[in-house]
BARO-396562 format. One line per 8 residues: number of its first residue (from 1); their letters; for each residue x, y negated, z of C-alpha. Coordinates in nm, 3 decimals. Layout:
BEGIN
NUM) a) X:Y:Z | ...
***
This chain:
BEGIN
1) xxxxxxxx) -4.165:5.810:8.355 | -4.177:5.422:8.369 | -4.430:5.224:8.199 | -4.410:4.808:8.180 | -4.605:4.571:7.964 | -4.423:4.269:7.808 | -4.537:3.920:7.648 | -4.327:3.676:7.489
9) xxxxxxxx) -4.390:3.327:7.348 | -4.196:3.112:7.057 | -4.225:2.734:7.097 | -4.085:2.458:6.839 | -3.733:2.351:6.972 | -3.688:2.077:6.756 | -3.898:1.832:6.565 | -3.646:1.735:6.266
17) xxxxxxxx) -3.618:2.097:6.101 | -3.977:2.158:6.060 | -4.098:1.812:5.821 | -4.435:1.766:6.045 | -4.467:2.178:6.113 | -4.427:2.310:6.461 | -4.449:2.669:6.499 | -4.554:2.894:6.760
25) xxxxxxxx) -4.554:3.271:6.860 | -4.700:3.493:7.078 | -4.605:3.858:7.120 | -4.812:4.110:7.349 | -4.695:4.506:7.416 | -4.628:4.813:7.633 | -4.328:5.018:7.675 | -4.261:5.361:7.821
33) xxxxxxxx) -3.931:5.541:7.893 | -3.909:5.880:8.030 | -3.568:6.011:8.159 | -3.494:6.359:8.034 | -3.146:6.434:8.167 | -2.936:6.235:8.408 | -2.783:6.067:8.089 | -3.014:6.032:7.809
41) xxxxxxxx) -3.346:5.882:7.790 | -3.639:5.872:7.563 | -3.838:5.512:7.505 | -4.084:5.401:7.269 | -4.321:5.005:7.246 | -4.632:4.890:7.078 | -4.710:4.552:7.054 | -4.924:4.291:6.875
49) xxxxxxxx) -4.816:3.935:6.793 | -4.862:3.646:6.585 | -4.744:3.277:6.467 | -4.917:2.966:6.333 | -4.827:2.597:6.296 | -4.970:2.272:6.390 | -4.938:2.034:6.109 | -5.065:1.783:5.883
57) xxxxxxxx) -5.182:2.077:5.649 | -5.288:2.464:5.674 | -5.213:2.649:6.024 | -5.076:2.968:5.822 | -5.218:3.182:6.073 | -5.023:3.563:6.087 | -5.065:3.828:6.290 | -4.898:4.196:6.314
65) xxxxxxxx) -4.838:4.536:6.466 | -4.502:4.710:6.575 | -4.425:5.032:6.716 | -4.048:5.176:6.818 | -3.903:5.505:6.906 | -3.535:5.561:7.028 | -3.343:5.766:7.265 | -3.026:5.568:7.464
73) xxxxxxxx) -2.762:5.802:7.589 | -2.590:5.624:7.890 | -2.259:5.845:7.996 | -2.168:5.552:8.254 | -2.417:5.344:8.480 | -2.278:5.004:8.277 | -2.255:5.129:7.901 | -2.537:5.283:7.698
81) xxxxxxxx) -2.573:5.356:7.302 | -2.898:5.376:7.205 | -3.070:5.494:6.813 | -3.379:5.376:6.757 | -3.620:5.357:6.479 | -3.849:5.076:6.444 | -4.186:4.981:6.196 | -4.372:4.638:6.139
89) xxxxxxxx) -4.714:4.581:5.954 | -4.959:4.396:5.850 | -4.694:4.042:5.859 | -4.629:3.995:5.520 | -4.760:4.327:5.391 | -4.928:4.663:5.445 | -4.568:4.784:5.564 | -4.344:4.483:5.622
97) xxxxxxxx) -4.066:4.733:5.711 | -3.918:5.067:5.890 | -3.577:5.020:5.987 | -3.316:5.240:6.158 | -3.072:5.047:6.429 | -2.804:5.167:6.652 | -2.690:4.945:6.985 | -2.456:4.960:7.265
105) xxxxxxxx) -2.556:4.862:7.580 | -2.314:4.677:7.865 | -2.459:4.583:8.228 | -2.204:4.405:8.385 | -2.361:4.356:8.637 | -2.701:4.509:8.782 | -2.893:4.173:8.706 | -2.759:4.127:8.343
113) xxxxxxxx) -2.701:4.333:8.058 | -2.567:4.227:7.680 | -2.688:4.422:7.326 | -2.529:4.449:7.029 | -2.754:4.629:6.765 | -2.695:4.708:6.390 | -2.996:4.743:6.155 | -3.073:4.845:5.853
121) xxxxxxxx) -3.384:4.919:5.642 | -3.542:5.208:5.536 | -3.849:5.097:5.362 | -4.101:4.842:5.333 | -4.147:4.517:5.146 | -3.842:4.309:5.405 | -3.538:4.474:5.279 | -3.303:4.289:5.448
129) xxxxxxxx) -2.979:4.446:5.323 | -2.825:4.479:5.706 | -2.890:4.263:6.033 | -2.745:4.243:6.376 | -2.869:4.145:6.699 | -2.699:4.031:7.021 | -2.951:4.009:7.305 | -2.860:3.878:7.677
137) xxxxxxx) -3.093:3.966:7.963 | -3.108:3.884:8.348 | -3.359:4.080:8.565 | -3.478:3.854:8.801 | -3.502:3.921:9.166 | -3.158:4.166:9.114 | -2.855:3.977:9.262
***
């Protein structure tokens, strides 16, 4: 069983785009991830977070709630494909949305590792018809 807590921040990265709006974000959350066999393991998050703007006019304060679930089966140490299913409130609406993804997994390297996730929604009032995702992380202090 591993536990870790998380917290992210969104700063303006340009001052053109926004006509006298910068917006910010902060997210906040747990996650836990229990390994059931030597190959598949079970994960799920919670967080909090929210986004406003300095400007001229109204701050358009927003906050929400989001909660995960998945399970990532990784056959080799550097490739994993993981299901997931993941909510959002309280944003935009009472249920902003539940969506369904699927992701593969590469760690070239112990210190870095590339997703590529697929997404599609389920329910809720964002019914984006299909989205994709391609993170990049480095763990720090891993060589």
């Amino acid at each position: 069983l591993a536990l870790s807590a998380f917290a992210r921040g969104v700063l303006p990265t340009t001052t053109a785009l926004y006509e006298n709006g910068r917006p910010f974000g902060v997210e906040a959350g747990a996650m836990m991830e229990l390994l059931t066999t030597s190959t598949l393991r079970l994960h799920t998050s919670a967080s909090v977070f929210g986004s406003a703007q300095l400007s001229d006019g109204p701050s358009f304060l927003r906050g929400a709630v989001a909660l995960g679930a998945g399970a990532a089966w990784q056959p080799l140490d550097s490739l994993a494909v993981v299901l997931e299913l993941r909510g959002q409130a309280l944003y935009d609406s009472t249920i902003d949305h539940v969506a369904a993804a699927i992701g593969l997994r590469l760690a070239p390297t112990d210190a870095h590792g590339i997703e590529l996730a697929a997404i599609a929604p389920l329910a809720g009032r964002e019914r984006t018809t299909f989205a994709a995702a391609l993170s990049v992380s480095h763990r720090f202090g891993l060589n």
